[in-house]
N, CA, C and O atoms as CSV, one atom per row, in Angstrom:
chain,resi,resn,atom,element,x,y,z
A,1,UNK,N,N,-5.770,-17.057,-7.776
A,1,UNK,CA,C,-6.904,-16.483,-7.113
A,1,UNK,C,C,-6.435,-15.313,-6.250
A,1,UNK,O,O,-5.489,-15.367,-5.465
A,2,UNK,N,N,-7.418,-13.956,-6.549
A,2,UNK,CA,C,-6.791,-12.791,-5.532
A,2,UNK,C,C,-6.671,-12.920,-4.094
A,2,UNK,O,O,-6.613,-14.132,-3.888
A,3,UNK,N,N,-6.608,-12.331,-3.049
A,3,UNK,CA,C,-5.729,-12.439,-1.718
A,3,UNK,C,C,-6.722,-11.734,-1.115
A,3,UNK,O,O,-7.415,-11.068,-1.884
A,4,UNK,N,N,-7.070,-11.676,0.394
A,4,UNK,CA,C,-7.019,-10.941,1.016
A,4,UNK,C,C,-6.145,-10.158,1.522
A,4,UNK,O,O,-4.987,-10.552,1.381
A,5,UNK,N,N,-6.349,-8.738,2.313
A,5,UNK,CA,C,-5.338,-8.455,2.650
A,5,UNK,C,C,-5.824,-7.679,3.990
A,5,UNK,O,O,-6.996,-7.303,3.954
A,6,UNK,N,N,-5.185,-7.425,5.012
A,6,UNK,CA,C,-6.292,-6.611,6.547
A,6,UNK,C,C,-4.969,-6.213,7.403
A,6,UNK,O,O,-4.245,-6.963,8.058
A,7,UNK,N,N,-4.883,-5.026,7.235
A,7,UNK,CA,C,-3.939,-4.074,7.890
A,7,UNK,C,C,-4.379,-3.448,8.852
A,7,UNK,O,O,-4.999,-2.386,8.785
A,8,UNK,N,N,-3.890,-4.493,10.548
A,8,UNK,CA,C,-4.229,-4.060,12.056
A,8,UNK,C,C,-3.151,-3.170,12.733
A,8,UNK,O,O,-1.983,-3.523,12.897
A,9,UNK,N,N,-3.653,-2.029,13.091
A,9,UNK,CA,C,-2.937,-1.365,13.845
A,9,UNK,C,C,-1.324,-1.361,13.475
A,9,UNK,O,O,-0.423,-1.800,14.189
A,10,UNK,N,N,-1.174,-0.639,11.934
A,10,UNK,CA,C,0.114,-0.999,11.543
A,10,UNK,C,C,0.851,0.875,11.789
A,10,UNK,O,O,0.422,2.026,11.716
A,11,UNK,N,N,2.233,0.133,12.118
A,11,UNK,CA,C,2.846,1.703,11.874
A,11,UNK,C,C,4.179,1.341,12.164
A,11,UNK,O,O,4.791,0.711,13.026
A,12,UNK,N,N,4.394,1.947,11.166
A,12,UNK,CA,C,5.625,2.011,10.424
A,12,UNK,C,C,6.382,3.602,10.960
A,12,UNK,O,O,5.991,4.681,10.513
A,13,UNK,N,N,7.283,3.495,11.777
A,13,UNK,CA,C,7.974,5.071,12.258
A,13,UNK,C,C,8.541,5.556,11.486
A,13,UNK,O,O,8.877,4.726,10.641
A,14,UNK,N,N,8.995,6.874,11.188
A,14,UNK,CA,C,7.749,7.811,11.393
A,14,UNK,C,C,6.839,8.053,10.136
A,14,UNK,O,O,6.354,9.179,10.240
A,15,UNK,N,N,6.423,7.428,8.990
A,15,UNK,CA,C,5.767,7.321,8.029
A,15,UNK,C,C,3.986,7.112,8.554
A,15,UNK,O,O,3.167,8.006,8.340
A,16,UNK,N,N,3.662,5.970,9.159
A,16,UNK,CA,C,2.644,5.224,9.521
A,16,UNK,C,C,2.493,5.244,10.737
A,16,UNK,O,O,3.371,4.875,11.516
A,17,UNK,N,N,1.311,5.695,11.103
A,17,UNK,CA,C,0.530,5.580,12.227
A,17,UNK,C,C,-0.418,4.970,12.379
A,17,UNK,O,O,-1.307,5.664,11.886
A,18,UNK,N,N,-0.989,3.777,12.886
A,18,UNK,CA,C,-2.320,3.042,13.675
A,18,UNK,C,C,-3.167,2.798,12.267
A,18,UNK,O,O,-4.361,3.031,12.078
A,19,UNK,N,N,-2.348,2.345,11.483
A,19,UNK,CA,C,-3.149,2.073,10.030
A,19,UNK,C,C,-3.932,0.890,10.412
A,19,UNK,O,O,-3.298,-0.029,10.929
A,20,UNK,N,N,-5.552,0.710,10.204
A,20,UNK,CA,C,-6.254,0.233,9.821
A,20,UNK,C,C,-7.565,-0.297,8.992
A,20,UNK,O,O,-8.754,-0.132,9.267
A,21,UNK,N,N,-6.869,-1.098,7.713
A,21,UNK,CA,C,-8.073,-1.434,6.868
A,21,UNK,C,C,-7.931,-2.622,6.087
A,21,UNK,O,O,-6.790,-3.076,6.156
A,22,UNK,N,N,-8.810,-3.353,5.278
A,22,UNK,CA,C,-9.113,-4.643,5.132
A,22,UNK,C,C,-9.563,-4.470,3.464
A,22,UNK,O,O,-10.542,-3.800,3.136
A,23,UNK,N,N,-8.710,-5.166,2.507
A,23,UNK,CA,C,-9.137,-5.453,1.020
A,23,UNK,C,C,-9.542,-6.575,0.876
A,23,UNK,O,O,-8.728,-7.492,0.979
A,24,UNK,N,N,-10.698,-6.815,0.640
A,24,UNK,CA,C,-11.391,-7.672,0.186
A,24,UNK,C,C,-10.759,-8.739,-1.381
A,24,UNK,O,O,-10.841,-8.145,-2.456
A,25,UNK,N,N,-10.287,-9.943,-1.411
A,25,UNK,CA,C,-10.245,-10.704,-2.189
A,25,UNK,C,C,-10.901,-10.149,-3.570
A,25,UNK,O,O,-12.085,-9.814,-3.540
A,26,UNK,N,N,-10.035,-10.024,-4.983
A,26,UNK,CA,C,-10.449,-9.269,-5.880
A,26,UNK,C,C,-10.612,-8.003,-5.900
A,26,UNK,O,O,-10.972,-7.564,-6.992
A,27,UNK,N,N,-10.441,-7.085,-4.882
A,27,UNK,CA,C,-10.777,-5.592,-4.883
A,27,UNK,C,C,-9.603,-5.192,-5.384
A,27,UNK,O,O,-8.504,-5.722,-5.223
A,28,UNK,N,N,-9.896,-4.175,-6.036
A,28,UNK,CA,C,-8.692,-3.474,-6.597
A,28,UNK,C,C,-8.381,-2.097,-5.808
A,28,UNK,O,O,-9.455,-1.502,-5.721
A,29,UNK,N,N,-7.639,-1.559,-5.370
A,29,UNK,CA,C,-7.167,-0.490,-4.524
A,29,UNK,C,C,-6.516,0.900,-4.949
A,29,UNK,O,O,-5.909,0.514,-5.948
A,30,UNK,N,N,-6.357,1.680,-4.894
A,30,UNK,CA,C,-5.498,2.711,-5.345
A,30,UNK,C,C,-5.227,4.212,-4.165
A,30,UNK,O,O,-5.981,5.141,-3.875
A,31,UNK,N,N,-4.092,3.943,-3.809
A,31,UNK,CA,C,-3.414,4.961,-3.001
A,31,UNK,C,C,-3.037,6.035,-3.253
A,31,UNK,O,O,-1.915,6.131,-3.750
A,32,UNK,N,N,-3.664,6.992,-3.056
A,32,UNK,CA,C,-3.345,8.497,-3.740
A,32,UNK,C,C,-3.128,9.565,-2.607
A,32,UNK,O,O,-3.722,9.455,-1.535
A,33,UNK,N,N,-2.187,10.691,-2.890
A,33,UNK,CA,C,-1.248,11.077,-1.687
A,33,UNK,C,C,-0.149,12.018,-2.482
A,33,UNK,O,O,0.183,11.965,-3.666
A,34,UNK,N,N,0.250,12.795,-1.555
A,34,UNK,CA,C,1.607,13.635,-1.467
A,34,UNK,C,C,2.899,12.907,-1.398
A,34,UNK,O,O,3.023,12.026,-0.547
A,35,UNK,N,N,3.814,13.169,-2.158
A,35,UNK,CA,C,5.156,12.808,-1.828
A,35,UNK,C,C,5.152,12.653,-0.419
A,35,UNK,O,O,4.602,13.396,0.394
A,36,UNK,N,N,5.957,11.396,-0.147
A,36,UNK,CA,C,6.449,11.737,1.291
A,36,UNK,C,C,5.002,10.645,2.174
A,36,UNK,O,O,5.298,9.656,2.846
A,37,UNK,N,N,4.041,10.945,2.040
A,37,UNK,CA,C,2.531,10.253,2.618
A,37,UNK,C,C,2.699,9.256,2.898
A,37,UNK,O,O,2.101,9.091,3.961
A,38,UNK,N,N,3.496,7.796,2.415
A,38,UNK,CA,C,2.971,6.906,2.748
A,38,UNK,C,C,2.484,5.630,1.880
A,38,UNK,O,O,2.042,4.652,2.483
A,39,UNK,N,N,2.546,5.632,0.767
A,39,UNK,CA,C,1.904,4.953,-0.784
A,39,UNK,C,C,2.830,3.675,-0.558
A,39,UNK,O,O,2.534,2.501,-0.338
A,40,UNK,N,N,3.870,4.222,-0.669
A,40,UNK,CA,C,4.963,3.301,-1.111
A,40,UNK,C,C,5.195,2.394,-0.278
A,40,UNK,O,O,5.236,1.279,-0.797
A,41,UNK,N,N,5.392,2.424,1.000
A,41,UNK,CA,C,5.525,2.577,2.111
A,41,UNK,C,C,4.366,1.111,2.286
A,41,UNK,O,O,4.644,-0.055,2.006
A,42,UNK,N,N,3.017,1.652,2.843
A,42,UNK,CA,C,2.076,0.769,2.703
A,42,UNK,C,C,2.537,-0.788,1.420
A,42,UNK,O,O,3.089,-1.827,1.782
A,43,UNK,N,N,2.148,-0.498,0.147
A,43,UNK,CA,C,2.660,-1.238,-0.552
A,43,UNK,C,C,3.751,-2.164,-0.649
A,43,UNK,O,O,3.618,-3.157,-1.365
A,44,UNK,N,N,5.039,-1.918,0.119
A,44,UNK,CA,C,6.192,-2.720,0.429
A,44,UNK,C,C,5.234,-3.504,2.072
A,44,UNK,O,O,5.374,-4.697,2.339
A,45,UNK,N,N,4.858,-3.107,2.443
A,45,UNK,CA,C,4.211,-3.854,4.072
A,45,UNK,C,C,3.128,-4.973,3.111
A,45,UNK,O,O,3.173,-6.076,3.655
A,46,UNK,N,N,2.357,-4.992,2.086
A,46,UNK,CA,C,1.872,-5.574,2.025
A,46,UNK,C,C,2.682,-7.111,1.426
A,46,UNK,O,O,2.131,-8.203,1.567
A,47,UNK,N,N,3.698,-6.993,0.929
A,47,UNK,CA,C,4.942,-7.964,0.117
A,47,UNK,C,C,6.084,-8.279,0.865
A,47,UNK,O,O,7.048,-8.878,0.388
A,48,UNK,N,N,5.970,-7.725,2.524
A,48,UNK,CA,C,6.958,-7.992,3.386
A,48,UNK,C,C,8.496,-7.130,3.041
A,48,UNK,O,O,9.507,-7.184,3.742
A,49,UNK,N,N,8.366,-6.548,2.089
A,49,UNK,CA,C,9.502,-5.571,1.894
A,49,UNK,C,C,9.691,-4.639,2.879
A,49,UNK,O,O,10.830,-4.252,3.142
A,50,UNK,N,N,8.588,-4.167,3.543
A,50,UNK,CA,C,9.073,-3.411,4.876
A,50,UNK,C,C,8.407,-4.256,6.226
A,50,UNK,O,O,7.393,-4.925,6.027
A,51,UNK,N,N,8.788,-4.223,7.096
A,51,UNK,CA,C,8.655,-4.929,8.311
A,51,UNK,C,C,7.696,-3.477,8.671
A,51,UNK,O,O,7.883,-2.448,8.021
A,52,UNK,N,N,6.795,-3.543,9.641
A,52,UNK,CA,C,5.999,-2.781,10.445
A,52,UNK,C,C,6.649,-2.775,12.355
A,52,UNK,O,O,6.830,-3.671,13.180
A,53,UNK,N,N,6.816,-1.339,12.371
A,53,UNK,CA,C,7.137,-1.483,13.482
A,53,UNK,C,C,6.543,-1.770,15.216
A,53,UNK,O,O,7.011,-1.922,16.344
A,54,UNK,N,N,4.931,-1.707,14.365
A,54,UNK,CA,C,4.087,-2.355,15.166
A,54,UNK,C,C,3.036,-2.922,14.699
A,54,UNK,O,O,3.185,-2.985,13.478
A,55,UNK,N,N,1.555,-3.597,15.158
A,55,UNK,CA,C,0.554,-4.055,14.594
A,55,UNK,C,C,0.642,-5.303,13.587
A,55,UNK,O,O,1.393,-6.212,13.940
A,56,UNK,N,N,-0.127,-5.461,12.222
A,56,UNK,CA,C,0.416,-6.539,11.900
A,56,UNK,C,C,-0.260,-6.337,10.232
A,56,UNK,O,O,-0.870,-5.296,9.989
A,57,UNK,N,N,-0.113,-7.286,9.264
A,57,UNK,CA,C,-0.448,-7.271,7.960
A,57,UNK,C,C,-0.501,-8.583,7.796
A,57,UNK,O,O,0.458,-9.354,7.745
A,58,UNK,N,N,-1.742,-8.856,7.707
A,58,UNK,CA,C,-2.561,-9.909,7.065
A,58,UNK,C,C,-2.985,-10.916,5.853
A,58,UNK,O,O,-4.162,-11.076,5.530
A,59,UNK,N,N,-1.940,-11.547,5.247
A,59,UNK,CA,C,-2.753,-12.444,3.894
A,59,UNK,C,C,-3.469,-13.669,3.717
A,59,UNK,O,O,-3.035,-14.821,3.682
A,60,UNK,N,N,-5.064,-13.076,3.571
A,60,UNK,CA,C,-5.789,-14.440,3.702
A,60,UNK,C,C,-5.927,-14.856,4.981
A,60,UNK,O,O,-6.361,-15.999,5.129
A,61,UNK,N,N,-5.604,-14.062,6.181
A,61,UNK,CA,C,-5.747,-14.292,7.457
A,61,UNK,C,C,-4.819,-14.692,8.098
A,61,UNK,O,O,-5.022,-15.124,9.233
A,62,UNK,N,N,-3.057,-14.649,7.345
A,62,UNK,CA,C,-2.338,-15.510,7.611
A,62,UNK,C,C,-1.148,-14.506,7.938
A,62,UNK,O,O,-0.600,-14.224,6.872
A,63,UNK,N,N,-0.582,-13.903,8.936
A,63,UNK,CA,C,0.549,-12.880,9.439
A,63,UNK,C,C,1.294,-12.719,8.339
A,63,UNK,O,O,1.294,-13.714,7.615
A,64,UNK,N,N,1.869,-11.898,7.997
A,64,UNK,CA,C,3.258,-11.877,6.784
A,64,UNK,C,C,4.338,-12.479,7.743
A,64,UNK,O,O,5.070,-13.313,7.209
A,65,UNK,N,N,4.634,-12.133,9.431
A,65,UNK,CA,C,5.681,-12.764,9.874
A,65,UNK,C,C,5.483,-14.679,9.773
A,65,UNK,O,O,6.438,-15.424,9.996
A,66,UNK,N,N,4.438,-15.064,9.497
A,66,UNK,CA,C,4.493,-16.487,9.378
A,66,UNK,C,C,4.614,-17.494,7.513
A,66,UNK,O,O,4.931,-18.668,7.321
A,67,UNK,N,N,4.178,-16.312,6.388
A,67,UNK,CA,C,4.035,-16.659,5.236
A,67,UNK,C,C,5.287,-16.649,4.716
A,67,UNK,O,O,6.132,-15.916,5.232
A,68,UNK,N,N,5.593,-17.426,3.659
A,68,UNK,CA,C,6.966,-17.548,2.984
A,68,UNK,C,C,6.788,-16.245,2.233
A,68,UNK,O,O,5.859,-16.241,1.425
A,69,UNK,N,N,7.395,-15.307,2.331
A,69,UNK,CA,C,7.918,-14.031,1.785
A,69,UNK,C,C,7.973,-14.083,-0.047
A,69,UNK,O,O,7.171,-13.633,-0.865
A,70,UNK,N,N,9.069,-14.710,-0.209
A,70,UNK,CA,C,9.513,-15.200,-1.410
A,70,UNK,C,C,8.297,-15.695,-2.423
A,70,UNK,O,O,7.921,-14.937,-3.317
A,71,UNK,N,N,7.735,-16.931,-2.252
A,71,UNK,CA,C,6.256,-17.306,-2.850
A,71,UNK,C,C,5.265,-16.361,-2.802
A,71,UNK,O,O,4.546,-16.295,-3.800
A,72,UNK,N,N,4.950,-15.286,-1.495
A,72,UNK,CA,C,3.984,-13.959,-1.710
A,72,UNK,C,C,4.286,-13.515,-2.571
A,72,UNK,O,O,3.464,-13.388,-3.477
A,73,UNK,N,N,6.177,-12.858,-2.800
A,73,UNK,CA,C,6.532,-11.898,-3.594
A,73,UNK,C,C,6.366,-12.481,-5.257
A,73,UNK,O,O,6.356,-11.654,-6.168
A,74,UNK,N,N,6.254,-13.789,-5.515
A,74,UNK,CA,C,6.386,-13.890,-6.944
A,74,UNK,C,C,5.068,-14.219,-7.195
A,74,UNK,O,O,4.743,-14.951,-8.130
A,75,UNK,N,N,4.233,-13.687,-6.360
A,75,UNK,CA,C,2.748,-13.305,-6.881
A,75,UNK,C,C,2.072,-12.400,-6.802
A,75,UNK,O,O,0.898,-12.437,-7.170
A,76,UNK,N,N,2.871,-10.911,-6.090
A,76,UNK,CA,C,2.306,-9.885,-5.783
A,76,UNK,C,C,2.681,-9.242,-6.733
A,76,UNK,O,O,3.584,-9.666,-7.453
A,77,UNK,N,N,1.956,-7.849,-6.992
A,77,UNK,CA,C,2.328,-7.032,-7.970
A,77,UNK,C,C,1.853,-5.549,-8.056
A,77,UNK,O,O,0.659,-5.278,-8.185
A,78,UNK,N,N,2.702,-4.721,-7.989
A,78,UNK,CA,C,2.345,-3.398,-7.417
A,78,UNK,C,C,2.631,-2.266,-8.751
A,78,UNK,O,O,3.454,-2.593,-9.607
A,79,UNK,N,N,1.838,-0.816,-8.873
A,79,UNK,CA,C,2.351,-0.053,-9.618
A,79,UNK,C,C,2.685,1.119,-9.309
A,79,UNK,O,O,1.644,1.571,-8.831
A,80,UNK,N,N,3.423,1.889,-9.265
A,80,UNK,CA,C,3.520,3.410,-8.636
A,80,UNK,C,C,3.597,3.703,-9.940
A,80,UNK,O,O,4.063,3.000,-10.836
A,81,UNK,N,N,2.929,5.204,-10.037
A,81,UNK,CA,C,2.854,6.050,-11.142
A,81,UNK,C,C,2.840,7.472,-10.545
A,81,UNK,O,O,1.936,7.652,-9.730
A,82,UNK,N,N,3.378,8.164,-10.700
A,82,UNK,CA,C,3.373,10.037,-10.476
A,82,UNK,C,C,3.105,10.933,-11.512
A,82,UNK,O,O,1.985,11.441,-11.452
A,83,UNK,N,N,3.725,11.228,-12.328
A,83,UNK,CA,C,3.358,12.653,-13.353
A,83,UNK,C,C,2.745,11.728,-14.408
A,83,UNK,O,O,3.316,11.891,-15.487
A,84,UNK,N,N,1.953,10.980,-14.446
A,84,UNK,CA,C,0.903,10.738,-15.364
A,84,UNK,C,C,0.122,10.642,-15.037
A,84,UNK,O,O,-0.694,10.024,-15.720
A,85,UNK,N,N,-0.357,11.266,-13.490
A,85,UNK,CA,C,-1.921,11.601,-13.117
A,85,UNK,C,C,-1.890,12.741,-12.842
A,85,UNK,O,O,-3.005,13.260,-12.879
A,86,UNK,N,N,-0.962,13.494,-12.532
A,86,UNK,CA,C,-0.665,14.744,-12.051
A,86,UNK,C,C,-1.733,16.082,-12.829
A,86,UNK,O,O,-1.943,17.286,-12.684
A,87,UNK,N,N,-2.211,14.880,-13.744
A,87,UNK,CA,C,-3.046,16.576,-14.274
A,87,UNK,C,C,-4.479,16.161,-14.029
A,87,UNK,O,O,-5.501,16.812,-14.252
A,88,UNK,N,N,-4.343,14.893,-13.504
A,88,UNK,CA,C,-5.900,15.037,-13.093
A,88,UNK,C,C,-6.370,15.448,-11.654
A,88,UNK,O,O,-5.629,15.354,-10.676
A,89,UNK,N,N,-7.592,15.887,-11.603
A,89,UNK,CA,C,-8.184,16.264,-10.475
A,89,UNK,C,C,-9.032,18.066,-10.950
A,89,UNK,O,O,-9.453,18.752,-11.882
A,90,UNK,N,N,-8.808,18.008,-9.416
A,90,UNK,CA,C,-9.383,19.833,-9.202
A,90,UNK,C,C,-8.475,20.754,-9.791
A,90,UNK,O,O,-7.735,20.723,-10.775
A,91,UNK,N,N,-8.816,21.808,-8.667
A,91,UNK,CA,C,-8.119,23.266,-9.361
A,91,UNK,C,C,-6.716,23.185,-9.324
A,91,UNK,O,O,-6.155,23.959,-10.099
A,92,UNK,N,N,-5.839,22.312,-8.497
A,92,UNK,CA,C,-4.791,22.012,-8.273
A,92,UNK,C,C,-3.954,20.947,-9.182
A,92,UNK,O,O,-2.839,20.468,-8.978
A,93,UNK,N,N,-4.821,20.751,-10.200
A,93,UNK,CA,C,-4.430,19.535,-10.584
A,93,UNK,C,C,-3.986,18.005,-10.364
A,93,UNK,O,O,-3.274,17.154,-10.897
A,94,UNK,N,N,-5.041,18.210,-8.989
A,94,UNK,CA,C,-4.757,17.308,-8.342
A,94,UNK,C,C,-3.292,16.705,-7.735
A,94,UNK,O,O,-2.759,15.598,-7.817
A,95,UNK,N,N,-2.896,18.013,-7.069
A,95,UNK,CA,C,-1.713,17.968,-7.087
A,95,UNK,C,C,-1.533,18.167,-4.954
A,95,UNK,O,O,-2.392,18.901,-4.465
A,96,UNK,N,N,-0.841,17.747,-4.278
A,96,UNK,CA,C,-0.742,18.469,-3.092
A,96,UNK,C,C,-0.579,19.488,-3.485
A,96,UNK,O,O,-0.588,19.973,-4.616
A,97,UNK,N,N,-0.223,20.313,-1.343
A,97,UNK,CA,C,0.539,21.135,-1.610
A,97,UNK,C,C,2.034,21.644,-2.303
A,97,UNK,O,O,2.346,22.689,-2.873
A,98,UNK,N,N,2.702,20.558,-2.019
A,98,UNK,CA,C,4.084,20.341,-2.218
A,98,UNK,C,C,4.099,20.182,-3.763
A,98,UNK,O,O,5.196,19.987,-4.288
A,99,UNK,N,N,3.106,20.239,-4.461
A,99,UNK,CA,C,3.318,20.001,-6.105
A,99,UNK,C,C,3.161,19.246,-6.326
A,99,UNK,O,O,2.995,19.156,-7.542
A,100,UNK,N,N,3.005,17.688,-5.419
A,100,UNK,CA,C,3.607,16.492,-6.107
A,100,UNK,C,C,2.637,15.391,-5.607
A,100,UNK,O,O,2.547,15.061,-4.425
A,101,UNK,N,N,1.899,14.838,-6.658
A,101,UNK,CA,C,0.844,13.681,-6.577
A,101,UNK,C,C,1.399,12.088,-6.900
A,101,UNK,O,O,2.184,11.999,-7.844
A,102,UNK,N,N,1.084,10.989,-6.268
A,102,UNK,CA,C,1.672,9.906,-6.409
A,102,UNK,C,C,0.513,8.811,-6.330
A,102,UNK,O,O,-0.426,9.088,-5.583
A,103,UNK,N,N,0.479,7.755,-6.930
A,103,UNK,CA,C,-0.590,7.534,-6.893
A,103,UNK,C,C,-0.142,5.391,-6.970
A,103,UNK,O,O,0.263,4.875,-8.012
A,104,UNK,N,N,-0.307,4.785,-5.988
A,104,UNK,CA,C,-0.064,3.411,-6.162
A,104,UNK,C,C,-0.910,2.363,-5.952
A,104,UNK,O,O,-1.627,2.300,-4.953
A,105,UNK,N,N,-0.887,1.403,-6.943
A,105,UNK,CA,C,-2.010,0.302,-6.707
A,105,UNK,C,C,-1.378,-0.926,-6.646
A,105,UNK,O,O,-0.360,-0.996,-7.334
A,106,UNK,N,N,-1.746,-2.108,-5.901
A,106,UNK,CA,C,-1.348,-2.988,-6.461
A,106,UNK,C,C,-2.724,-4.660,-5.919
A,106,UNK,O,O,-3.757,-4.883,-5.288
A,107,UNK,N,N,-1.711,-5.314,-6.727
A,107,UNK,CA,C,-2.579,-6.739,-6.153
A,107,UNK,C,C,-1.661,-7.974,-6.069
A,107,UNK,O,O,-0.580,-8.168,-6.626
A,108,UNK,N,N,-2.315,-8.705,-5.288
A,108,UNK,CA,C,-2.093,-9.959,-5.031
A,108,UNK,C,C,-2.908,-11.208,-5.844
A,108,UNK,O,O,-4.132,-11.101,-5.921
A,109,UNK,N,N,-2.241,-12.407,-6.460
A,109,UNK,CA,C,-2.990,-13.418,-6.856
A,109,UNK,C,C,-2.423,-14.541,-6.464
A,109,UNK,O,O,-2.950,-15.622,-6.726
């Protein structure tokens, strides 16, 4: 069964600042962004791969500092993809400035 997930006042130095937002059980998500933004970043906080240097990350209402890590991780599942969206979008190709589009989703069950 999918997860909640509710990201309070998270930030991660110097990547993340005062991140706050809440995925709804079954929602599917997708993070889209510039090299460098933040995608990846987010995505490891949700699987405990990165610790937050403040605020907190939420599964099912339950802290990541209190959930067994290990049992999250062999049910989470994330995708990063880059130059196979890179041609979609606007006039830019949906591209930043920097050239470079990244684009990550993932879920929990």
């Amino acid at each position: 069964m999918p997860a909640s997930v509710d990201f309070r006042s998270v930030s991660v130095e110097p990547i993340l600042h005062d991140i706050n937002f809440q995925i709804a059980s079954g929602e599917a998500v997708a993070f889209i962004g510039r090299s460098g933004a933040g995608k990846t970043t987010t995505l490891r906080l949700v699987n405990g791969l990165v610790r937050p240097t403040s605020g907190d990350v939420l599964v099912d209402g339950n802290s990541l500092r209190t959930i067994d890590l290990i049992s999250l991780r062999r049910h989470t599942g994330y995708v990063i993809q880059g130059s196979g969206l890179e041609r979609i979008g606007g006039s830019h190709g949906g591209r930043g400035d920097d050239g470079e589009t990244g684009v990550a989703a993932g879920a929990i069950r």
